[in-house]
DSSP file (Angstrom, degrees, kcal/mol; ACC not computed):
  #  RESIDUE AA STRUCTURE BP1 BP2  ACC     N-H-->O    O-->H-N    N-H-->O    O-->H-N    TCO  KAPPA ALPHA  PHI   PSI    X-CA   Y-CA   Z-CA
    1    1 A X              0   0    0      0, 0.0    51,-2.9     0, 0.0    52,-0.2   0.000 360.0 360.0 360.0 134.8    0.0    0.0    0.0
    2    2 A X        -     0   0    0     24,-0.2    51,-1.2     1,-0.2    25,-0.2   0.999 360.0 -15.8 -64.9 -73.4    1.4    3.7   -0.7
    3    3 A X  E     -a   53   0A   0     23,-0.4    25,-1.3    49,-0.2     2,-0.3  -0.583  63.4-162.4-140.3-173.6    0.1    5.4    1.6
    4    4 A X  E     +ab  54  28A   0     49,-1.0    51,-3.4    23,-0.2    25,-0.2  -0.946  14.0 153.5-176.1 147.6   -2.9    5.2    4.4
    5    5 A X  E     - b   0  29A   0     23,-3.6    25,-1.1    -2,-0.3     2,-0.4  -0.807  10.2-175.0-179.0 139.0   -5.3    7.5    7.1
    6    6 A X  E     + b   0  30A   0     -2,-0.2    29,-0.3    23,-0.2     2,-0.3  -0.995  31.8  93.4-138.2 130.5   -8.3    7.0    8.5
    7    7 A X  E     - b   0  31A   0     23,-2.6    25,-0.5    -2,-0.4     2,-0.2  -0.997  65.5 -30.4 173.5-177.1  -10.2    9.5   10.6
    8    8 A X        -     0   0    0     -2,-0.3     2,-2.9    23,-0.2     3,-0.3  -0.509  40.5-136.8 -65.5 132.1  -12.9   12.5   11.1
    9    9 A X        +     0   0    0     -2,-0.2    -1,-0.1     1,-0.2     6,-0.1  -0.310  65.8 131.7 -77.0  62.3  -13.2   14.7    8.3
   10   10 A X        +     0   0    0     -2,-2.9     2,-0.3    50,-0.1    -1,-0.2   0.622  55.6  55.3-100.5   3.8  -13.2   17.4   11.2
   11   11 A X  S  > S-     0   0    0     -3,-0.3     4,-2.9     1,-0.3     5,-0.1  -0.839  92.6-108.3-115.1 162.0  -10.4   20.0    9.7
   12   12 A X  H >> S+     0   0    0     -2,-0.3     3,-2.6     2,-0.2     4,-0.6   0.939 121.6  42.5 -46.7 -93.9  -10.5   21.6    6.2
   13   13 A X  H 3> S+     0   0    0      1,-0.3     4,-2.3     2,-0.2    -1,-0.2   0.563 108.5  55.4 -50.6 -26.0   -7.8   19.5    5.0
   14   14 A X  H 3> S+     0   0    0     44,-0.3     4,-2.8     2,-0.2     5,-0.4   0.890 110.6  47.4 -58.4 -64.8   -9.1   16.6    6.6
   15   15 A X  H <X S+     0   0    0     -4,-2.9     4,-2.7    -3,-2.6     3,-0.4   0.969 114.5  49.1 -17.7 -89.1  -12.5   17.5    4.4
   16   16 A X  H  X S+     0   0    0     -4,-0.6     4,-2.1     2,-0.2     5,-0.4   0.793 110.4  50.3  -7.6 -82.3  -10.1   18.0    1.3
   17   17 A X  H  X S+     0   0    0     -4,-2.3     4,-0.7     1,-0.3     3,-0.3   0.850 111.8  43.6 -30.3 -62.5   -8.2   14.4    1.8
   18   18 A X  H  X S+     0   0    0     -4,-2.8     4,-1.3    -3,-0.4    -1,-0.3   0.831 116.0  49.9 -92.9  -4.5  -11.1   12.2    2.1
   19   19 A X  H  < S+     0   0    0     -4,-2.7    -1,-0.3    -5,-0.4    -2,-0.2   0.736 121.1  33.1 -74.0 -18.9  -13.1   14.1   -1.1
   20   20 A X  H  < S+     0   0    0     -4,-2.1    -1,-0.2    -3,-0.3    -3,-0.2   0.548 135.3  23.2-112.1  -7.3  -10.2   13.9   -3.5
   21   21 A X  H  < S+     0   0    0     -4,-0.7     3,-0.4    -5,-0.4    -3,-0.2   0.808  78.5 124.4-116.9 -41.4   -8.4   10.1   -2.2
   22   22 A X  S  < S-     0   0    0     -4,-1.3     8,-0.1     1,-0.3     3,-0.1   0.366  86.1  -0.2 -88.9 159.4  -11.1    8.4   -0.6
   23   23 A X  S    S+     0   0    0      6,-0.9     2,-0.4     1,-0.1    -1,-0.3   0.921  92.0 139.2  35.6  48.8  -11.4    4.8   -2.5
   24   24 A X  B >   -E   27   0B   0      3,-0.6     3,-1.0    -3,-0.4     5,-0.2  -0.907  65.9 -95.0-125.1 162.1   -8.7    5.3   -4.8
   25   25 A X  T 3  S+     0   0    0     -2,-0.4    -1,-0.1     1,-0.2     3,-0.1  -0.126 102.2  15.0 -77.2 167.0   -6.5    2.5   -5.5
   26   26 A X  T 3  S+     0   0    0    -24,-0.1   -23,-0.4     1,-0.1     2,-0.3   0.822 109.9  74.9  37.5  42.7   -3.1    2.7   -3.2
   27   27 A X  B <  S-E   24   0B   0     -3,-1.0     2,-0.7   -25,-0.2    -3,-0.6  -0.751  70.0-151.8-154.9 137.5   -4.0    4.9   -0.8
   28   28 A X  E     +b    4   0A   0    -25,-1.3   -23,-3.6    -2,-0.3     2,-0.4  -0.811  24.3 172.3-104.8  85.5   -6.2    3.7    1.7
   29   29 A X  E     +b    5   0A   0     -2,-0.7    -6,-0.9   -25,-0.2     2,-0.4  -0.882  13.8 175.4-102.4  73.1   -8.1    7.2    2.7
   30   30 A X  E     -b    6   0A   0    -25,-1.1   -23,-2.6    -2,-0.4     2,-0.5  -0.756  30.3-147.4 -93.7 123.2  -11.1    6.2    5.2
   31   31 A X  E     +b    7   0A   0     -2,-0.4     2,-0.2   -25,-0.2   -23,-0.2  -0.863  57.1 115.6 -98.9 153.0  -13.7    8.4    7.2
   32   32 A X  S    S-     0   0    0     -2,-0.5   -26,-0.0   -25,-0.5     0, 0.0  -0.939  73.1 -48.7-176.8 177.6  -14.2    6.4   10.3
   33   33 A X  S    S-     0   0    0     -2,-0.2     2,-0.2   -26,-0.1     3,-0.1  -0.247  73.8 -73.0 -64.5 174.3  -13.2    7.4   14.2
   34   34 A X  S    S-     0   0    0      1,-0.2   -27,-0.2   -27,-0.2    27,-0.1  -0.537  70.0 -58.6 -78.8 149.9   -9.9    8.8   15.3
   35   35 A X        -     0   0    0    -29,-0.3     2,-0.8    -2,-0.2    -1,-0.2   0.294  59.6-136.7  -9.1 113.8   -6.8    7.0   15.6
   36   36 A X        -     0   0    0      1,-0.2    -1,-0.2     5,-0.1     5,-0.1  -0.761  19.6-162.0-111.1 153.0   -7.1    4.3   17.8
   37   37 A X        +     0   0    0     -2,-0.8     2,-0.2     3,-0.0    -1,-0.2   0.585  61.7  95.9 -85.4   0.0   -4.7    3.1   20.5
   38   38 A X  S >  S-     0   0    0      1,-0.1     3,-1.4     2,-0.0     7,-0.2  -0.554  70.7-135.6 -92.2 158.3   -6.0   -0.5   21.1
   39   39 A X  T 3  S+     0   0    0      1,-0.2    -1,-0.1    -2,-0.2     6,-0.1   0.948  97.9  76.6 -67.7 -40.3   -4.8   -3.3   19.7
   40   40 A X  T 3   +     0   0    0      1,-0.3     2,-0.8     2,-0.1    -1,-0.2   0.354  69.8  88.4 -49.5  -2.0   -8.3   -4.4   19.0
   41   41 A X    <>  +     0   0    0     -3,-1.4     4,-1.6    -2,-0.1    -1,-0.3  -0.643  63.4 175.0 -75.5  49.8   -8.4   -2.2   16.4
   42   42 A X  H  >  +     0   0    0     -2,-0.8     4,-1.4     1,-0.2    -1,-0.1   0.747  63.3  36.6 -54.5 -38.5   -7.1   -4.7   14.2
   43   43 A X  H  > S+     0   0    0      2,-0.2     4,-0.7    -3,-0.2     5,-0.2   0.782 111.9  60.5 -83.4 -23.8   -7.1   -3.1   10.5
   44   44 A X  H >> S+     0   0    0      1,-0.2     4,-2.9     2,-0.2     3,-2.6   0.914 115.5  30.0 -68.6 -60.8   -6.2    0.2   11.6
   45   45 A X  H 3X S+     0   0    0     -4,-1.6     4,-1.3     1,-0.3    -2,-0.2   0.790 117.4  56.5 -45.9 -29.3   -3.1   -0.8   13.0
   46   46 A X  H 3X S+     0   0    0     -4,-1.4     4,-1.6     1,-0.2    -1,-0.3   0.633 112.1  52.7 -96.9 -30.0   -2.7   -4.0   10.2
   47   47 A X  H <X S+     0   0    0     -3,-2.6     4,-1.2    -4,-0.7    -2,-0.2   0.626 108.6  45.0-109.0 -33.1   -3.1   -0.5    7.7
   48   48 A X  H  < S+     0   0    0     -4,-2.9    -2,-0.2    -5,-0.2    -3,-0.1   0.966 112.2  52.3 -81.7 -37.2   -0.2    1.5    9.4
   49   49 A X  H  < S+     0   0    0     -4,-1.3    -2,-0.2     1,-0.2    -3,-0.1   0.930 118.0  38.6 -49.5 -63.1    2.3   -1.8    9.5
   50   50 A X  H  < S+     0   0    0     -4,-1.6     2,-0.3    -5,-0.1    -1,-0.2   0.494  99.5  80.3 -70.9 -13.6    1.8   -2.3    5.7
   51   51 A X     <  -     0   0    0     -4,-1.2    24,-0.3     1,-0.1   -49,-0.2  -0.647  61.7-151.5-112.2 140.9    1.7    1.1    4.2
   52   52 A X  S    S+     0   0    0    -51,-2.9    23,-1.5    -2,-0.3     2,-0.3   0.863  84.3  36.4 -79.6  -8.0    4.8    3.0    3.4
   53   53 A X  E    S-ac   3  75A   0    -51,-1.2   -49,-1.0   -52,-0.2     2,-0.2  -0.990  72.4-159.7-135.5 119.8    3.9    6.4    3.7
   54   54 A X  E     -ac   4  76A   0     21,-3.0    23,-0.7    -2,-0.3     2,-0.5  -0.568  20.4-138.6 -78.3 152.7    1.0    7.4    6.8
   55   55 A X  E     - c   0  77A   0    -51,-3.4    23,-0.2    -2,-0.2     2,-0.2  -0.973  15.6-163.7-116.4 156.4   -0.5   10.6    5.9
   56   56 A X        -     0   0    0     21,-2.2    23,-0.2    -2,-0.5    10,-0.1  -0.610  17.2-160.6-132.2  72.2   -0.8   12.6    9.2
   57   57 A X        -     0   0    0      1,-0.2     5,-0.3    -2,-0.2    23,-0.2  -0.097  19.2 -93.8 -69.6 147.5   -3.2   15.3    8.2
   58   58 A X  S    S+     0   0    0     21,-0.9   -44,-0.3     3,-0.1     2,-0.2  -0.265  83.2  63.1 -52.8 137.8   -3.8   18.9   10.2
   59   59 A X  S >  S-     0   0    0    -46,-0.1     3,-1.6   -49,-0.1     2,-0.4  -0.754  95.1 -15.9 147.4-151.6   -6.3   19.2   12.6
   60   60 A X  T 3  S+     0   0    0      1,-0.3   -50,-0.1    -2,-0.2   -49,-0.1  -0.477 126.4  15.8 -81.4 130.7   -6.9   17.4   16.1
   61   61 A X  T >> S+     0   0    0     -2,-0.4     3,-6.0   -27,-0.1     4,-1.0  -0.064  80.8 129.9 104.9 -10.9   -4.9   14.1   17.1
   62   62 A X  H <> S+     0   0    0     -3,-1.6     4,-1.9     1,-0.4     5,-0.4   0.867  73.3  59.1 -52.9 -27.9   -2.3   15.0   14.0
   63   63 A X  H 3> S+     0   0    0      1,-0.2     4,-1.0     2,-0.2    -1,-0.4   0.819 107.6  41.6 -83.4   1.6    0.3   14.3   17.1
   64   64 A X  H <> S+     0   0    0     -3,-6.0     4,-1.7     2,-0.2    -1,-0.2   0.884 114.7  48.9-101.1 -11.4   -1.0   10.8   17.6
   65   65 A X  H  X S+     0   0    0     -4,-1.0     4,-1.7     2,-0.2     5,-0.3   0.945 111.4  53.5 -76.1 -46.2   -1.3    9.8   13.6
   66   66 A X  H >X S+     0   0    0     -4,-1.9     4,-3.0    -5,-0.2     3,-0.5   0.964 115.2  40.9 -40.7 -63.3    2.1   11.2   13.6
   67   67 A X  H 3X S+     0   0    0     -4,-1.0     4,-0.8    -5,-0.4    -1,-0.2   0.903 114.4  47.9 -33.3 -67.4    3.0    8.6   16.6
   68   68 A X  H 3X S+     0   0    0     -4,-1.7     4,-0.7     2,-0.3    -1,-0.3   0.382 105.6  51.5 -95.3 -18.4    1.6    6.1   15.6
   69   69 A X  H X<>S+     0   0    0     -4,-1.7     5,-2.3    -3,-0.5     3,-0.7   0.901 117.3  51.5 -84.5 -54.4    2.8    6.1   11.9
   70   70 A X  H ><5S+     0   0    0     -4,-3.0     3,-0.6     1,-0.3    -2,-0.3   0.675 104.3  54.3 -42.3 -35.6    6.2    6.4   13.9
   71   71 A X  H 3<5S+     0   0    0     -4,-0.8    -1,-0.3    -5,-0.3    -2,-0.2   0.944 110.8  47.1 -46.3 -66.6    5.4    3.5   16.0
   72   72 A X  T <<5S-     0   0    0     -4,-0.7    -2,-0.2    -3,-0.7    -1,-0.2   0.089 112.5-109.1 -73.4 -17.5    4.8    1.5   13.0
   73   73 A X  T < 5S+     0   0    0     -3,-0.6     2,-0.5     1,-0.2    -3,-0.2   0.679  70.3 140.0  71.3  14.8    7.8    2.2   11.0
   74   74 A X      < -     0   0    0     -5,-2.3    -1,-0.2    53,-0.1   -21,-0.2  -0.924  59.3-115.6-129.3 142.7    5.8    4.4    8.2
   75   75 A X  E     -c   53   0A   0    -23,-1.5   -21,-3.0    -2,-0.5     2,-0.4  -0.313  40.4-125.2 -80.1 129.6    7.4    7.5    6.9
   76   76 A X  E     -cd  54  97A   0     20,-1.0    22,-2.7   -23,-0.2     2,-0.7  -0.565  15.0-152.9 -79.5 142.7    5.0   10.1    8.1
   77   77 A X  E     -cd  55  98A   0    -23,-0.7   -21,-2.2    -2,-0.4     2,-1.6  -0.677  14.0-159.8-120.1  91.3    3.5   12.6    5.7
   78   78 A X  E     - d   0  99A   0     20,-1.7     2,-2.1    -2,-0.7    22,-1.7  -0.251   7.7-173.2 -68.0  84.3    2.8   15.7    7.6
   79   79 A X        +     0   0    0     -2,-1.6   -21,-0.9   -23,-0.2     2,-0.2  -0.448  34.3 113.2-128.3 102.7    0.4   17.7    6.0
   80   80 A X        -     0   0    0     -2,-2.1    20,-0.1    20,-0.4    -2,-0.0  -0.966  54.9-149.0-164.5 122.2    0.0   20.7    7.6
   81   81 A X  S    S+     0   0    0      1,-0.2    -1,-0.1    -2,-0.2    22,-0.0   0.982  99.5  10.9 -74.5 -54.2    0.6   24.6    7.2
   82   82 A X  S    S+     0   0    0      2,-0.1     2,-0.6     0, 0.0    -1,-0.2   0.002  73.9 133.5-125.8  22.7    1.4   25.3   11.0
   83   83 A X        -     0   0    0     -5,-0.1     2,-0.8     1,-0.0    -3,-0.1  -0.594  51.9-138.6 -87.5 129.8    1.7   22.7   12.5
   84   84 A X        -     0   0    0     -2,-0.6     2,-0.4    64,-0.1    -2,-0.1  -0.746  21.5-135.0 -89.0 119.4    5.4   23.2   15.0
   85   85 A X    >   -     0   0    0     -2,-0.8     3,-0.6     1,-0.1     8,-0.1  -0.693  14.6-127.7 -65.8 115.4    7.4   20.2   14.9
   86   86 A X  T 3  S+     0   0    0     61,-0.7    -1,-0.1    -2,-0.4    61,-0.1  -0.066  87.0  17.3 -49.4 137.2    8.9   19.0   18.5
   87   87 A X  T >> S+     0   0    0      1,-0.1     3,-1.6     2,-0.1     4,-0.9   0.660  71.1 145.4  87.3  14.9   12.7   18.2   19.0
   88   88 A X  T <4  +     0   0    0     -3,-0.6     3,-0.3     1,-0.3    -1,-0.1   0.857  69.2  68.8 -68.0 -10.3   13.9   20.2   15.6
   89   89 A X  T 34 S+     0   0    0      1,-0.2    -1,-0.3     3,-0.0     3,-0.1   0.926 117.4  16.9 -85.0 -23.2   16.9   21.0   17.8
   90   90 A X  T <4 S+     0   0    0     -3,-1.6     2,-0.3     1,-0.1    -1,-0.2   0.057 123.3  55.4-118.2  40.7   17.9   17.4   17.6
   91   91 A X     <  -     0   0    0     -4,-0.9     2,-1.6    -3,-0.3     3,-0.1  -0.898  62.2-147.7-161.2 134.1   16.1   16.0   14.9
   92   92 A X    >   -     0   0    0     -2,-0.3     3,-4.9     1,-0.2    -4,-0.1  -0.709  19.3-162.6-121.2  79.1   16.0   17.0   11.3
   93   93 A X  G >> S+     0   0    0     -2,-1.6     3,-3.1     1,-0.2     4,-1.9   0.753  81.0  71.4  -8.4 -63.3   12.4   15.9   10.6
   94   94 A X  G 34 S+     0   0    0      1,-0.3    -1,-0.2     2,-0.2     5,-0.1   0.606  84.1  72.4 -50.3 -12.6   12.9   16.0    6.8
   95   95 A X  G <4 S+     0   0    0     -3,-4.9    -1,-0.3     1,-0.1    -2,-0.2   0.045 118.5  11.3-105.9  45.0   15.1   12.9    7.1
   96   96 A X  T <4 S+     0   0    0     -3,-3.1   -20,-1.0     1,-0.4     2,-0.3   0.440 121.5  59.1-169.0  18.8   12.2   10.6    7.8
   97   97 A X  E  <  -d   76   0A   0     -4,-1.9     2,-0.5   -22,-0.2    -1,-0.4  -0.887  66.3-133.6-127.2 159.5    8.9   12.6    7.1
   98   98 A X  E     -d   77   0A   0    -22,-2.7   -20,-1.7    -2,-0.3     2,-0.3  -0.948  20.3-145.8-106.8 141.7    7.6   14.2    4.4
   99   99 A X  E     -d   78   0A   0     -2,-0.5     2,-0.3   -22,-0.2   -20,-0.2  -0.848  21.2-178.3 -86.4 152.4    6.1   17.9    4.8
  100  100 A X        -     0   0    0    -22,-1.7   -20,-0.4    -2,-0.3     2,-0.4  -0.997  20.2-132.3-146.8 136.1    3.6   18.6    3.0
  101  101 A X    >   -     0   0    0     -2,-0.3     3,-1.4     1,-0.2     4,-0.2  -0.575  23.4-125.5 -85.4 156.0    1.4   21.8    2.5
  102  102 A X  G >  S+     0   0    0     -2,-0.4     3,-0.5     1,-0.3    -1,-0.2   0.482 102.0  65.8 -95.3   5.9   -1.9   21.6    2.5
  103  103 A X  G 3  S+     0   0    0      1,-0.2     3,-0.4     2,-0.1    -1,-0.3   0.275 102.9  74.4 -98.9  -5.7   -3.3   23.2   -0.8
  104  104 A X  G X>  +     0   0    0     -3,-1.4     3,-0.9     1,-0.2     4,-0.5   0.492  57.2  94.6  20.0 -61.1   -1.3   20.1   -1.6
  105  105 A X  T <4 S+     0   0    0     -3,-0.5     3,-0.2     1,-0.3    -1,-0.2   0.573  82.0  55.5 -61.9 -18.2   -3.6   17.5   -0.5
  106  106 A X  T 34 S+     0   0    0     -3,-0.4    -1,-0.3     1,-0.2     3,-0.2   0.931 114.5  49.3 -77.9 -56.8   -5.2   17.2   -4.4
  107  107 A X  T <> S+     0   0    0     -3,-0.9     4,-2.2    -4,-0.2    -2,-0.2   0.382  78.9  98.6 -19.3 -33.9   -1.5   16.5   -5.1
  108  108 A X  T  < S+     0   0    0     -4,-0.5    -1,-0.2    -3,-0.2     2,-0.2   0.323  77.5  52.5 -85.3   8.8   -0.4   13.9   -2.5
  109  109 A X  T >4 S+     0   0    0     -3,-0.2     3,-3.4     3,-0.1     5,-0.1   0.514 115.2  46.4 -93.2-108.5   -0.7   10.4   -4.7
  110  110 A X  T 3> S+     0   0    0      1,-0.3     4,-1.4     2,-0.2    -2,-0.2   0.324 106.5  54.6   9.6 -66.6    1.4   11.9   -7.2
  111  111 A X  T 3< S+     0   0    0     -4,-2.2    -1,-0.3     2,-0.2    -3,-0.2   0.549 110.5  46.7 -61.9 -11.3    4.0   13.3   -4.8
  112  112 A X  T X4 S+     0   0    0     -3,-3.4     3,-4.0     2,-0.1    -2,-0.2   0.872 110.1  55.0 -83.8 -66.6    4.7    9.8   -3.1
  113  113 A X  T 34 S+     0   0    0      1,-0.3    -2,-0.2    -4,-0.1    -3,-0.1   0.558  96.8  57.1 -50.5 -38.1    4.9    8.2   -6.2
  114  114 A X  T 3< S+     0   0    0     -4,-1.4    -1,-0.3    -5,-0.1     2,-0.2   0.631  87.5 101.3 -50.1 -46.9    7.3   10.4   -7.3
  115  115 A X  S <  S-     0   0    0     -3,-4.0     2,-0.2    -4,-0.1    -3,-0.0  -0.453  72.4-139.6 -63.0 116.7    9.7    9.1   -3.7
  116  116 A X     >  -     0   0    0     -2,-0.2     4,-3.2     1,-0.0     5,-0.4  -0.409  14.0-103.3 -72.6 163.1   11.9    7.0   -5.2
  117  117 A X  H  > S+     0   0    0      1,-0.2     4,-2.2     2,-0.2    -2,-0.1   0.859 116.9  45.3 -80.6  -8.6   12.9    3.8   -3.7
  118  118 A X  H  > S+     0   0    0      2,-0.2     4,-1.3     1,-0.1    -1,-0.2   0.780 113.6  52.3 -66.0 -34.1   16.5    4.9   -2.4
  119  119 A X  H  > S+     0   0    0      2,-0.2     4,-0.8     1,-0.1    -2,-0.2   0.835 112.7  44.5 -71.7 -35.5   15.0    7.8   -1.2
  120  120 A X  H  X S+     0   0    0     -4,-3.2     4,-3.7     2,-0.2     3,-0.4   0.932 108.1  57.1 -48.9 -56.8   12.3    5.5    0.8
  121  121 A X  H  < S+     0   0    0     -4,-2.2     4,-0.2    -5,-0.4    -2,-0.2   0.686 106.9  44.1 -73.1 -15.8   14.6    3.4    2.0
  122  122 A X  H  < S+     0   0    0     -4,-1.3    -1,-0.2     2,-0.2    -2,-0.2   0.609 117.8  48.5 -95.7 -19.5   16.8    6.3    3.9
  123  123 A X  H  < S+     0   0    0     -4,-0.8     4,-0.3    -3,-0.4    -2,-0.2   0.799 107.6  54.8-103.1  -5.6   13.6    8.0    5.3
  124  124 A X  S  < S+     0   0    0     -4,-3.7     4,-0.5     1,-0.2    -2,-0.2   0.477 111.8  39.6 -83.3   7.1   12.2    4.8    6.4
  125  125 A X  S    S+     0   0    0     -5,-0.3     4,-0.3    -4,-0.2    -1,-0.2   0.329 106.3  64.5-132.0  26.4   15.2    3.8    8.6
  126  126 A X  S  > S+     0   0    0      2,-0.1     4,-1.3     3,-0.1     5,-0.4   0.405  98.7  55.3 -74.3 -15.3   15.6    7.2    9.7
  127  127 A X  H  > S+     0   0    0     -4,-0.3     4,-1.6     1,-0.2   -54,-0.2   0.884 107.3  54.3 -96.5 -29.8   12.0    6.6   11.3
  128  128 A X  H  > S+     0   0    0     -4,-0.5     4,-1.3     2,-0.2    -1,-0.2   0.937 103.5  48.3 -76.1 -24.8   13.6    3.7   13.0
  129  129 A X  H  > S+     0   0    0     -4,-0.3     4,-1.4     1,-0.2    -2,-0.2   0.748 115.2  49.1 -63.6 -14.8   16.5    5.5   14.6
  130  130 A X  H  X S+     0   0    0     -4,-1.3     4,-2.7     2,-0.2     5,-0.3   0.753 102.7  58.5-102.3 -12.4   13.9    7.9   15.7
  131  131 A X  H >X S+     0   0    0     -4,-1.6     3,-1.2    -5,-0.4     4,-0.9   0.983 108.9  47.5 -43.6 -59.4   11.7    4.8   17.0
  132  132 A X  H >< S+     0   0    0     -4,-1.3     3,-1.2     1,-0.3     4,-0.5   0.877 110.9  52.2 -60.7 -52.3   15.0    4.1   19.3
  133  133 A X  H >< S+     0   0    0     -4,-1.4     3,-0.5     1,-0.3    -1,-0.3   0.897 117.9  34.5 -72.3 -36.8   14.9    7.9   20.3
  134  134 A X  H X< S+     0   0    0     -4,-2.7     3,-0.5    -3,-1.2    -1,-0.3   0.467  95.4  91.3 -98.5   7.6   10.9    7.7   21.3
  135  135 A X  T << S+     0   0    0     -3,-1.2    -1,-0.2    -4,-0.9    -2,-0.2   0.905  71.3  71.5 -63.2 -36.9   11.4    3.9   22.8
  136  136 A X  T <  S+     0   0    0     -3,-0.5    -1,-0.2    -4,-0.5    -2,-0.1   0.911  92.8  76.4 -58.4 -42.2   12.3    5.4   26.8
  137  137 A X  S <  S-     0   0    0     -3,-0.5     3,-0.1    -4,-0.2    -3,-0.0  -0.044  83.8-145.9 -78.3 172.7    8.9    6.1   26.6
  138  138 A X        +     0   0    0      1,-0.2     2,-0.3     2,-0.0    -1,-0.1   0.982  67.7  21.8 -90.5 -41.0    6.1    3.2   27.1
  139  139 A X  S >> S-     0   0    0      0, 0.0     4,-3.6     0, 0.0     3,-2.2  -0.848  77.8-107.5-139.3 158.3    3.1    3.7   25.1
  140  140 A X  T 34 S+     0   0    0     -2,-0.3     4,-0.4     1,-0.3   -72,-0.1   0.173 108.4  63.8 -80.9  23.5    2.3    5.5   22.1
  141  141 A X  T 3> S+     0   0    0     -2,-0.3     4,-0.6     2,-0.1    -1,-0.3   0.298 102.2  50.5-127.5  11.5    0.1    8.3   24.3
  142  142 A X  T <4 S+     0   0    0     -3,-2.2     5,-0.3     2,-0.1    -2,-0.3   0.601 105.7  55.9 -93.2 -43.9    2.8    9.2   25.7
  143  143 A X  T  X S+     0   0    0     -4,-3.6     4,-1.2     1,-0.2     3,-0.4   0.891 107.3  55.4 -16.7 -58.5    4.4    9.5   22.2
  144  144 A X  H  > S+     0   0    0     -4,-0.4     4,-0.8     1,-0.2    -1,-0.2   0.758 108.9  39.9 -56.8 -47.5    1.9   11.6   21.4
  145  145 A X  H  < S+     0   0    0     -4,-0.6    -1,-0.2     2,-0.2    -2,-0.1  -0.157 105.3  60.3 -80.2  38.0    2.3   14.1   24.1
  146  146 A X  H  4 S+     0   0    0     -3,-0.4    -1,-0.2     3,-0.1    -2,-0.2   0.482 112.7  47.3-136.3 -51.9    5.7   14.2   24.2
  147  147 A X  H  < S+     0   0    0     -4,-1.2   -61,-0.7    -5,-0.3    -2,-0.2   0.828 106.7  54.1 -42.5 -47.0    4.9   15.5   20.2
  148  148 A X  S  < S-     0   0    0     -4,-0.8    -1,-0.2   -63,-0.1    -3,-0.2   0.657 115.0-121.4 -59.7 -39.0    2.5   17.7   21.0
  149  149 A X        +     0   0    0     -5,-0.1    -3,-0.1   -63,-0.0    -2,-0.1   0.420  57.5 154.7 120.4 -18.6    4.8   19.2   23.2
  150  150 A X        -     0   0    0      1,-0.1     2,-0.5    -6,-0.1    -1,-0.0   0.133  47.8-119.2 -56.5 165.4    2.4   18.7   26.4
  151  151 A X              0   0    0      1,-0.1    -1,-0.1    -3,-0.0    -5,-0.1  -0.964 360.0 360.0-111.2 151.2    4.7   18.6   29.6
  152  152 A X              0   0    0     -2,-0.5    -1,-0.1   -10,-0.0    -6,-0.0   0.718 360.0 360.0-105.2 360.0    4.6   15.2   31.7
């Protein structure tokens, strides 16, 4: 699978995403609830494992699709005008996410396809060295707020 997100169309871009992707082949672009953190949530999770690129669109939870694509080993695609990325003073996002803008989002099959597969393969095992960086913590909602910025 190229890419994959499933969630509320509750932001503009969010809107955007599932009106221009939703059921199109190789990208898996579902409205359904927000990211969940149980394992019993078998297909979400089964969807994040398999796909190489997560899209982690603006609007509320983006820091737990972001987690959770991280979790997973799938190169985030952050796509989001404002969104401030945590840690830039020791992590240089851009080697294992994609940013992405959000008048974009019409764009965004195209622009994965485009990632070649050396170019995959060096931002998906930059998103494991930063797995190892977010491993001290235990669970992926603490990932999240530790993204977000929250303090614990």
């Amino acid at each position: 699978m190229l890419a994959f997100w499933r969630g509320l169309n509750d932001s503009y871009v969010r809107e955007k995403l599932l009106h221009s992707w939703e059921n199109r082949p190789r990208l898996l672009i579902q409205k359904g609830r927000k990211p969940s953190l149980e394992e019993q949530d078998r297909s979400f999770h089964e969807a994040f494992k398999t796909s190489k690129f997560c899209i982690c669109p603006a609007g509320p939870d983006i820091d737990r699709y972001i987690a959770l694509a991280i979790q997973y080993g799938c190169v985030p695609v952050i796509l989001s005008d404002y969104y401030d990325l945590p840690f830039t003073d020791i992590l240089d996002w851009r080697t294992f996410s994609l940013i992405v803008k959000e008048s974009s989002v019409y764009y965004i099959k195209g622009l994965l396809e485009v990632v070649g597969e050396p170019e995959y393969q060096a931002l998906q095992t930059n998103v494991v060295r930063v797995q190892i960086f977010l491993s001290h913590k235990p669970s992926t909602s603490i990932v999240s707020e530790i993204l977000s910025g929250k303090d614990l």
